[in-house]
C-alpha positions in Angstrom: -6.2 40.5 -17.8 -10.1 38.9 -18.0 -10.1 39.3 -14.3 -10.6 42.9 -14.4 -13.5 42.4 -16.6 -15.1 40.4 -13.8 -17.1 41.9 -11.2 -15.7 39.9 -8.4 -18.0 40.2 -5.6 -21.2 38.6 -7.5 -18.5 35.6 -7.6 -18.4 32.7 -4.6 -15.8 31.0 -6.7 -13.2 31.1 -9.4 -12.1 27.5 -11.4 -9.2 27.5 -13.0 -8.5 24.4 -15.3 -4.7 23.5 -16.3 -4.5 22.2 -19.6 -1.1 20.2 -20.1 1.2 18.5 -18.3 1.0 18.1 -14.2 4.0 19.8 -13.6 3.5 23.2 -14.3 0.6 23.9 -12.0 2.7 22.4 -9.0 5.6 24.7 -9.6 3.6 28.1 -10.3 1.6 30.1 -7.8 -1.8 31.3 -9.3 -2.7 32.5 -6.3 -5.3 29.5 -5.6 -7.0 28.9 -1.8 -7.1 25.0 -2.6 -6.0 22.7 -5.2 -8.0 20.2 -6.6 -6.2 17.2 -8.6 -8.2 14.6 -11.0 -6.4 11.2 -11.7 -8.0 9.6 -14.3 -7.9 5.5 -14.3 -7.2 4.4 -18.0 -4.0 7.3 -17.5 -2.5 5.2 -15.2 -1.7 4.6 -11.2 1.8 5.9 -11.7 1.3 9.3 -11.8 1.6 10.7 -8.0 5.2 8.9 -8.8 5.8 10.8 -11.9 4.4 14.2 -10.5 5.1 13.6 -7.0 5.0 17.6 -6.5 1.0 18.0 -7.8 0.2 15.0 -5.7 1.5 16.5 -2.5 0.0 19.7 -2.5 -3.4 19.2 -3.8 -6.3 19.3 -1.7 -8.2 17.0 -2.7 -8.0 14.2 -5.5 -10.2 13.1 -7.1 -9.9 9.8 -8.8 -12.4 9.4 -12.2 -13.8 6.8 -14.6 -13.4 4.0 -11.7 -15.9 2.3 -14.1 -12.5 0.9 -16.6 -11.4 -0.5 -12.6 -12.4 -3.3 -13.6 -11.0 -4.0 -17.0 -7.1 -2.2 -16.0 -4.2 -3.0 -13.7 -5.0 0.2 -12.0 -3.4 -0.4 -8.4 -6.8 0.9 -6.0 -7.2 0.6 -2.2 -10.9 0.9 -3.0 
């Protein structure tokens, strides 16, 4: 495991990106203090319905390229 190869307390943090689907990370403990979700804009606004699990654990969200806002039916309060 790479975490062994680490030495751990020169480190204030750890990131750990999922790559894939939104599911997965929602159903399987890594062991994370927080979770941090990123919803893209040109993705779509339907995806706290489609991954409803991610969306209600995370953290934080963060919402990205607000710039296509303007230019998509992306549903924003903001």
């Amino acid at each position: 495991m790479a975490f062994k190869e680490l030495e751990m307390t020169a480190l204030d943090a750890i990131i750990v990106e999922n790559i894939g689907n939104l599911v997965c990370p929602a159903e399987f403990d890594i062991g994370a203090t927080r979770n941090v979700m990123i919803l893209s804009v040109p993705e779509g606004d339907d995806k706290p319905l489609k991954y409803p699990l991610m969306f209600s654990i995370c953290d934080a969200l963060v919402v990205n390229k607000t710039d296509y806002l303007e230019g998509s039916d992306f549903d924003c309060p903001f």
